[in-house]
N, C-alpha and C positions, 0 to 999 in steps of 0.2 A: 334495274335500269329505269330511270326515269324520262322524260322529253319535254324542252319546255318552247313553246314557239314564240319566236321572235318576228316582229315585221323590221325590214331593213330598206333605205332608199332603193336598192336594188331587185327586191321580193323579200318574201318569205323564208326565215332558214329554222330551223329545227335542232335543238342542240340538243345532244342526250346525253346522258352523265350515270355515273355510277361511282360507286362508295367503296373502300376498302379500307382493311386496317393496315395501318404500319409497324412491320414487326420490330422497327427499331425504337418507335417513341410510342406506341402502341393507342394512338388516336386514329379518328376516322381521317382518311384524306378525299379527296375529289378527283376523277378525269372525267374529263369531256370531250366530245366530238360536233362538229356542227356540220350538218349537210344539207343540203337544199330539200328534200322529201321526205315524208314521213310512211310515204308505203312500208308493206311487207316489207318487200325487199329490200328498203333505208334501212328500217331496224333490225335488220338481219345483220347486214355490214356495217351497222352502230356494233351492235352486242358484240362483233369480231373484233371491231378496232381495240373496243373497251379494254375487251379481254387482252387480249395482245401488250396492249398499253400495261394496265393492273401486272399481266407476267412481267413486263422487262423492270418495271419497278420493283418487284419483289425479289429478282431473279440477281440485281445489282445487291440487295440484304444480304443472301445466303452465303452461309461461309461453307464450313469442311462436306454440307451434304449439297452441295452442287455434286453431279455426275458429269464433269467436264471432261470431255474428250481432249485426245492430243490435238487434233485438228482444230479444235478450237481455242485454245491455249496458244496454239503454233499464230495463229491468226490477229489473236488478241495482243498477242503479247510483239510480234513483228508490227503490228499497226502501229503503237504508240512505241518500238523504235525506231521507226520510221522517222518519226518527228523531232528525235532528238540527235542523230548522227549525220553524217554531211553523205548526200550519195556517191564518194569514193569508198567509203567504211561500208554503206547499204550493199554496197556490188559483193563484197565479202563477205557480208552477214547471208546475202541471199544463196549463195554457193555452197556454204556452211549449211544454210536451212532445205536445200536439198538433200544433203546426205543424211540429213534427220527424217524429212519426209519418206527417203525412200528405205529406210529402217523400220519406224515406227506406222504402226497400219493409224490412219486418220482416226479407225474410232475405237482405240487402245482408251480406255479412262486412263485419267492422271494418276488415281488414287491406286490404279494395282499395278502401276511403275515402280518398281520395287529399286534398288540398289543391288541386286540380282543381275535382275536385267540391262540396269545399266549402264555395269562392270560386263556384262555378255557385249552391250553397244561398240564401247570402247576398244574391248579384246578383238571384234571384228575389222577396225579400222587400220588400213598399211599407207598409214603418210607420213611424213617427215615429223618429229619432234615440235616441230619450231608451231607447223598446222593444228595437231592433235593439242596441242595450250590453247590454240587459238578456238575450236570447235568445244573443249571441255568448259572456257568463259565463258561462250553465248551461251550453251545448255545450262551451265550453273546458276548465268541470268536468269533467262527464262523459267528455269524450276524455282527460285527465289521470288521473282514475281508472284507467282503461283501462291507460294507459302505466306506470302506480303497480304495479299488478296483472300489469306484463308480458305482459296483452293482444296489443299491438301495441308496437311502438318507438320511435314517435314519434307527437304528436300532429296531425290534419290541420288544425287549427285555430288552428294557430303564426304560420303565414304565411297566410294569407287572414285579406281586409280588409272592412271595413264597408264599403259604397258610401254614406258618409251626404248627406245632402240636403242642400243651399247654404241658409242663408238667406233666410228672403224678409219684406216689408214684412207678409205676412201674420201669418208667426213672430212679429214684433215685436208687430205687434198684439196677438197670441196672449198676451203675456204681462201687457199691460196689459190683457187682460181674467180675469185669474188672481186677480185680487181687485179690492175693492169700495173704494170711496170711503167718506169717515166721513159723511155725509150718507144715501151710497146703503145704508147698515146702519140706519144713525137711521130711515128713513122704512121700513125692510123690518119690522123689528124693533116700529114702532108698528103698523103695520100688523097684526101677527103678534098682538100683544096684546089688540087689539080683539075679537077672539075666543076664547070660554071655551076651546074644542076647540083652537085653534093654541096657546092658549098655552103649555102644556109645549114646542111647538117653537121658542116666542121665548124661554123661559128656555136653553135648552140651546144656541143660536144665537148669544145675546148672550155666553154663557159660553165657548163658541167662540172669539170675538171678541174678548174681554177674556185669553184664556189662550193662544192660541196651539195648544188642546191637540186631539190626534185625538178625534175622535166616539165612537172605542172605547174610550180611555181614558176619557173623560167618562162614557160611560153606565155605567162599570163603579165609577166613583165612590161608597163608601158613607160612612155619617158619622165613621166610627174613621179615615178619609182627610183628614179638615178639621182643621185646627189653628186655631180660628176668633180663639186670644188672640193666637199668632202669626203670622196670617195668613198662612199656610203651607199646599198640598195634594201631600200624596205620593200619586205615579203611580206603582203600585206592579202596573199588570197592567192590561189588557184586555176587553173584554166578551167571555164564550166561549159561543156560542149555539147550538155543536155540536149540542144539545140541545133546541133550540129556546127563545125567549125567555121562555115563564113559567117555563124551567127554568136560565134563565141562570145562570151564574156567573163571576167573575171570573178572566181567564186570565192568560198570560205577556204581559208587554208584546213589541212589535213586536219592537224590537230592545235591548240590553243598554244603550243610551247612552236608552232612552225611559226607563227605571229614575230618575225625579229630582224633587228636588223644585220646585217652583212658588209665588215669593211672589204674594200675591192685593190686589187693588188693594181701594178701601175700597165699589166699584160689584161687585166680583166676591164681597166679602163678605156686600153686600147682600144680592146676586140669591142666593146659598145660604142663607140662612138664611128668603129667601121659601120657596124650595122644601120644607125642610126642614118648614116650619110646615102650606106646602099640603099635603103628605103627611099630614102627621099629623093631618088635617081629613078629609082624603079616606080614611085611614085609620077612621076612627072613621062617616064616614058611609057608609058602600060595605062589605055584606056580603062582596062577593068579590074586595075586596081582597088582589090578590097581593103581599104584603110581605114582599121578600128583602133587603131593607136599602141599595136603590141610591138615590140621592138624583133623578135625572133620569129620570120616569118618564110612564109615561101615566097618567090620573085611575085606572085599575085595579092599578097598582100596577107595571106592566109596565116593563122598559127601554125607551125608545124606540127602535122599529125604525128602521137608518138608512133602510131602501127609501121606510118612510112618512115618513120625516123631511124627504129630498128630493124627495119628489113634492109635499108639503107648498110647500115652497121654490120649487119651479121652476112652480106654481101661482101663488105668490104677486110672485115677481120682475117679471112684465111689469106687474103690476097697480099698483108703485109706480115705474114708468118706468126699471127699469134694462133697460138694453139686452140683446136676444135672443143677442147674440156674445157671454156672459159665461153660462156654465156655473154657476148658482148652485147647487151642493152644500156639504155640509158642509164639503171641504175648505175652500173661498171664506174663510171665515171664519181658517184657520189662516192661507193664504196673505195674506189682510189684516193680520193682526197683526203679521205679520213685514214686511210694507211698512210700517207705522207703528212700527214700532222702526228701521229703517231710514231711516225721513224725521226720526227723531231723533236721527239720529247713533249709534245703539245700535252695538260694536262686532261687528262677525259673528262673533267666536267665541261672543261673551254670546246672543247671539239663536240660535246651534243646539243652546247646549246649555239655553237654554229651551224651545224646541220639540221638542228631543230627536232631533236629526238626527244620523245617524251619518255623514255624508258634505254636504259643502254642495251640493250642486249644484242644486238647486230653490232651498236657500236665497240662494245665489247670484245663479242667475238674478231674482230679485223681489230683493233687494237692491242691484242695479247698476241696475236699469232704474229711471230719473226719476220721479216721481210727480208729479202735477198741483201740488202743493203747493211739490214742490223745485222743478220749476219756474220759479213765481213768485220763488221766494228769489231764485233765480240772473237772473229778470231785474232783480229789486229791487238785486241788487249791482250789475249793470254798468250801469243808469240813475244809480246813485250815484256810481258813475264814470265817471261822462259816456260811457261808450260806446253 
């Protein structure tokens, strides 16, 4: 280490420097530090910085003999996706990377994560199918990262397998309770409206029902969004509450295929231009009207929170006799529209990219399963042919 002093309009400063090779171009390179003294104690915490500096440069070179820890790995590799996914996906990546953290001890090296262990990781997990895809992609990421970075040299996540669960009569049930009957909406929906205080939840419900669309998109909805000549709504972003909801504002949609437009039936025209008018009522009579320009709101101007949306909902569901196995949240309503574009023959590519699905696989599922109504068709055919 050397020190070279500088005078400045300000004083004197003291730069120190030191020299290292580059293991990748294998020349000398430079760091330096500048501080105002040169005492002992300057060069004491010169030579530390130095050093410190010199590690993280060389430390960015090393490939397979890094002894990187999970914990570091887990840190590294969630930081920079942090930066690339929207914080609806970050909420489930982070949920996911608990169940990993409280598996894997923080200071497990990457490099004696075997495919062993893995497949032990995996075999200990009891969640649904649909979770355990989702928890085996982020960890496939992440170990690929790793392998990308020359971490490690292979990933342990290549070969170990899901243990997924069979089938059962349950599953199936499971799925004909994923949405609702066109009656069991009719009688929720009247129901909802009978009340001043539910009704913003039966306009936003029905709207639901009629569009297919997320609850985030919906509440993020303002009126430069309606094409009311062309009966057109562009989904152009998200509700972002980061902030909390009288600070809402409109974010990125979920994913790049939710980016789209939506023709609107001459009932979904309706119900927006009610809305549009109550606002502008409730506007005019409510001093502390919060008015940020969203169309689906509470009488104060507010988005409608989903937490109070569903409790709303799941209050009201027993009360018009739909059955307790039948989860009534906001999804319910997505998932219904797409069983009724389905019981019309609608063809599944037209139905995901109105709902805006980047992959079928939910759509899928509620599009292959029977509905009460096809049903009847298919017995109505084979009695007409005599079987």
């Amino acid at each position: 280490m050397w020190m070279e002093k500088r005078k400045r309009k300000n004083g004197t400063r003291y730069l120190f420097a030191e020299r290292y090779i580059d293991p990748l171009t294998g020349k000398n390179q430079k760091v330096s530090v500048t501080l105002t003294s040169n005492s002992n104690r300057a060069q004491k915490e010169a030579s530390m910085l130095l050093n410190k500096m010199i590690e993280d440069r060389l430390n960015k070179t090393k490939t397979n003999n890094t002894k990187l820890t999970f914990s570091e790995l887990y840190d590294e590799f969630f930081k920079l996706k942090k930066k690339t996914v929207r914080p609806s996906s970050m909420r489930v990546y982070n949920a996911i990377g608990k169940i990993l953290k409280k598996y894997f001890k923080d200071d497990y090296l990457i490099e004696n994560i075997n495919t062993r262990i893995m497949q032990d990781f995996f075999n200990s997990l009891d969640y649904s199918n649909e979770y355990l895809k989702s928890i085996k992609a982020l960890v496939s990421e992440m170990f690929s990262y790793a392998v990308e970075l020359q971490y490690i040299d292979r990933s342990p996540v290549q070969f170990a397998r899901i243990p997924y669960k069979s089938k059962t009569i349950h599953d199936i049930q499971k799925t004909q309770n994923k949405y609702l009957e066109k009656d069991e909406v009719e009688n929720l929906l009247t129901h909802l409206n009978r009340f001043k205080r539910t009704r913003p939840t039966a306009r936003l419900a029905e709207f639901l029902y009629l569009t297919g669309m997320r609850i985030g998109e919906a509440t993020a909805l303002k009126k430069e969004d309606i094409d009311l000549e062309n009966k057109v709504v562009h989904i152009t972003g998200s509700i972002d509450i980061s902030k909390g909801y009288k600070l809402a504002e409109k974010g990125l949609t979920k994913t790049d295929t939710s980016f789209r437009d939506i023709y609107l039936t001459d009932r979904a025209i309706k119900l927006l231009k009610t809305c549009l008018a109550e606002n502008k009522i409730a506007m005019k009579g409510t001093e502390t009207y919060n008015d940020r320009g969203f169309i689906f709101t509470t009488w104060s101007g507010t988005p409608i929170q989903v937490n109070s949306f569903n409790r709303t909902l799941k209050h009201a569901a027993p009360l018009v006799g739909i059955s307790s196995d039948k989860t009534v949240t906001s999804h319910i309503f997505r998932h219904t529209h797409i069983s009724i574009l389905a019981e019309n023959n609608i063809p599944l590519q037209a139905i995901m990219q109105r709902v805006g699905h980047k992959n079928s696989d939910i759509t899928q599922e509620i599009y292959t399963h029977v509905t009460k109504k096809m049903n009847k068709q298919v017995l109505a055919s084979l009695e007409s042919l005599g079987l």
